[in-house]
N, C-alpha and C positions, 0 to 999 in steps of 0.2 A: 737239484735238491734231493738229497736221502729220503730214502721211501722211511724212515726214523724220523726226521724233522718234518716231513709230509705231515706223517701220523699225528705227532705234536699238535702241527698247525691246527688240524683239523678238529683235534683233541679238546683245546683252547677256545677255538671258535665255539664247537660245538657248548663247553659252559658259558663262553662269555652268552652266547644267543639265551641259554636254557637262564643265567643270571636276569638277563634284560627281560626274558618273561615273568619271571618270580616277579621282579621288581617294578614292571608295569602293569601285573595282577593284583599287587601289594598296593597299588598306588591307585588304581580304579576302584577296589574294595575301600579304601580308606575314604574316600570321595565320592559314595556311592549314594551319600545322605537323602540328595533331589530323584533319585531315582524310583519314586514311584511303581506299584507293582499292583495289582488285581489280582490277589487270592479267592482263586473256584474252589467252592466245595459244594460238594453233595450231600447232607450229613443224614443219616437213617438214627431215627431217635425211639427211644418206646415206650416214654409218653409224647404223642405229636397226632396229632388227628389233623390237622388245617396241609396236606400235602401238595407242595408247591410253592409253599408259604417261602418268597425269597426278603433275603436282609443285608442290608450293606452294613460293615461297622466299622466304623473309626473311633479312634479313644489318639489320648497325648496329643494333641496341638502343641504344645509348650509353644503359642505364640506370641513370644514376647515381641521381636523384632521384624522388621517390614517382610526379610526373607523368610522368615518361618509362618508369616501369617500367610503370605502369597502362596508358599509352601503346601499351606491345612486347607485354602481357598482351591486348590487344582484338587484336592484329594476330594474336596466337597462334590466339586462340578464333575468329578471321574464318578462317584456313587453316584447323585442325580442322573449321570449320562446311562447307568444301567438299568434304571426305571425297576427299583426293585419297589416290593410291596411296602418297606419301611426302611427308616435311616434312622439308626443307635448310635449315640453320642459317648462314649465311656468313661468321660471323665479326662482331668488333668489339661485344661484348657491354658491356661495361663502356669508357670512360676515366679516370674518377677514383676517386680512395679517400676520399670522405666516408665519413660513420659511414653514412647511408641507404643507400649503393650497394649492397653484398650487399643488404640486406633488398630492393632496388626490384629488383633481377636475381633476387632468388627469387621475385616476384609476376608475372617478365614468364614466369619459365620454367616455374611450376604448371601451364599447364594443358597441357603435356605427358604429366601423371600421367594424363591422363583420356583421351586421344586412340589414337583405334582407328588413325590411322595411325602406323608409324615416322616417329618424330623423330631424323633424324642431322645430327651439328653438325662444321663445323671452325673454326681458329682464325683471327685477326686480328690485323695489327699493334698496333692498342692493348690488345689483350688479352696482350700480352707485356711493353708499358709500362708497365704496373703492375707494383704489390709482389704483388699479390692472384691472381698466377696461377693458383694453384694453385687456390684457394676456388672462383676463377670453375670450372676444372674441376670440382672436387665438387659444385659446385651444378647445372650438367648433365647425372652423374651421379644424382643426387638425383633429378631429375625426369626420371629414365627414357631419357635422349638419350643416345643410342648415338654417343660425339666420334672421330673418325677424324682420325687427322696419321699421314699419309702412307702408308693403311691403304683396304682396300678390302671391302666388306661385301654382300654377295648379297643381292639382294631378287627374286624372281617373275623370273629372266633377265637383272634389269639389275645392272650390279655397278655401287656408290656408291663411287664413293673420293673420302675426302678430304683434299688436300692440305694440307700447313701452309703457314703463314704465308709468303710470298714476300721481303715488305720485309726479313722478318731472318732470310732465307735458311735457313728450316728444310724447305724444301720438298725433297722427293725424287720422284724420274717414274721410279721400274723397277716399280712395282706391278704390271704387266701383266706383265713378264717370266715365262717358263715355265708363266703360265697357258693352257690349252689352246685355250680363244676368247674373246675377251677383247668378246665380244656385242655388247650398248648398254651404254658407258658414260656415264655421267653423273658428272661429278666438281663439287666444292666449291673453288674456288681464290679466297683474299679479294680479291687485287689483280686487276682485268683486264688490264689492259697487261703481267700475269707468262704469259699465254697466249703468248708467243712461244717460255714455256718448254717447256712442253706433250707429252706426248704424241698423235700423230696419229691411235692411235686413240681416241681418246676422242669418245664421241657428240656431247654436250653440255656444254659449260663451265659451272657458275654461279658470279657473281662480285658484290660490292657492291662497299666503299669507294669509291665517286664520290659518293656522295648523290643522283645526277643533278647534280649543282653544287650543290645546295640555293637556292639565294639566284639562281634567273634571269632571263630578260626574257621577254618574251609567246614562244611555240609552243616552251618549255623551253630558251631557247638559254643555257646558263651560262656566268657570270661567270667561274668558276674553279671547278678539282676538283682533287685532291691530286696528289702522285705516286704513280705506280705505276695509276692514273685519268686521264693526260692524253689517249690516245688515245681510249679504248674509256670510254665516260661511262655510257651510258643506251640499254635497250632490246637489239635481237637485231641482229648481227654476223653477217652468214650466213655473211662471204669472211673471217674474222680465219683463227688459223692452224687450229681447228678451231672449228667452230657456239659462238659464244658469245653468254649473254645474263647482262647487266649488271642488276642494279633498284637503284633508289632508297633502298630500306632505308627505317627505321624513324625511327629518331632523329636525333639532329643533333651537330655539334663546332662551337665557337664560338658564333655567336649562335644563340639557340632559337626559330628563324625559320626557314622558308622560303618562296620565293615563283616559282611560278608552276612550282611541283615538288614535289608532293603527296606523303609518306609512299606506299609502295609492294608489298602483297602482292602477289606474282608468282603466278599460278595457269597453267602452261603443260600442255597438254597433247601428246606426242610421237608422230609419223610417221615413219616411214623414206620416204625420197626425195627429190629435188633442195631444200635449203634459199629457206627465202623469207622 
């Protein structure tokens, strides 16, 4: 063989290999939906006084079907397994009414029955676009989750409020009114880009509905994320109008795909002091 046709071979090989990796990265990202992930933070806030103060958050269940509830059911048991100080619900539990959805939204919210930490929940725009709002409530009643709209609940110094739903404007921000210090708060608000509604004192924002984009290109850069998600997407916001952090959530809308934006439990734990 010519040291010419050698070259070639090796030329060839070397795309076809570099191809089959593009195309088995392409193909692990696009299937990466079950994969599961534990986001650490450390977040320094300046209003936060309770230091230490750790929080699991999940938001998006969309558990309609047996797999997506089984899905939201491991995300649950992976925050329970971190024994944080509390567990934030964010909304967008359900979007469709098949016969399976209750039953897949009762398996994702069981193992709240067993978890030594409070589990508090607020609502989501697709949880209002259903027929089944109401069910969806008693089913997180059922399993012990204390749901706040537009309500604010003491835990060890930090007052949890959570607000409702933004997109259909059930939200209300006087909670803090006439209370005497309104400490570290941490609130639940589903939409992020509604933080411009906000009150200022509030420690911590948490928010999903972005998915992260669900469906993005390599170092998470998304395609598209909903409204009320077009600013504030993914991850911690030190300069929004007060400390906000966005996650990924659980499940998906539209295709039951994601890529290159892994299902998201948010494990943060909170400091008082300049945001970072």
């Amino acid at each position: 063989m010519s040291k010419r046709a050698a070259l070639k071979l090796t030329r060839r090989r070397f795309l076809g290999l570099t191809a089959s990796a593009v195309a088995g990265t392409a193909w692990w990202q696009w299937n990466e939906v079950d994969r599961l992930v534990v986001e650490r933070r450390e977040l320094h806030l300046p209003r936060w006084n309770a230091d230490g103060f750790k929080v699991a958050i999940l938001a998006d269940f969309h558990a309609n079907t047996r797999p997506e509830g089984e899905r939201a059911e491991r995300a649950m048991r992976m925050a329970i397994g971190e024994k944080p100080d509390a567990i934030l619900l964010v909304g967008d539990y359900v979007h469709k009414e098949w016969p399976e959805t209750l039953p897949s939204l009762e398996t994702a919210l069981a193992p709240a029955r067993e978890s030594a930490s409070p589990v508090f929940a607020a609502m989501g725009n697709h949880d209002y676009w259903v027929s089944t709002t109401a069910k969806i409530i008693e089913a997180l009643k059922r399993n012990g989750i204390l749901l706040l709209r537009n309500e604010i609940a003491d835990l060890d110094g930090v007052a949890i409020w959570g607000i409702d739903d933004g997109i259909e404007n059930r939200d209300r921000h006087d909670a803090l009114d006439g209370r005497r210090d309104s400490g570290s708060v941490l609130a639940m608000f589903h939409e992020p880009d509604c933080v411009a509604r906000v009150d200022r004192r509030i420690g911590l924002m948490a928010a999903g509905h972005s998915h992260g984009g669900q469906i993005c290109l390599p170092f998470g850069f998304p395609l598209h994320t909903p409204f009320g998600a077009r600013r504030y997407k993914s991850g911690f916001y030190a300069d929004a109008k007060v400390p906000l952090y966005v996650t990924r959530g659980i499940g998906t809308v539209g295709p039951r795909k994601r890529s290159f934006c892994p299902p998201e439990v948010s494990l943060l734990t909170l400091f008082g002091g300049a945001g970072r």
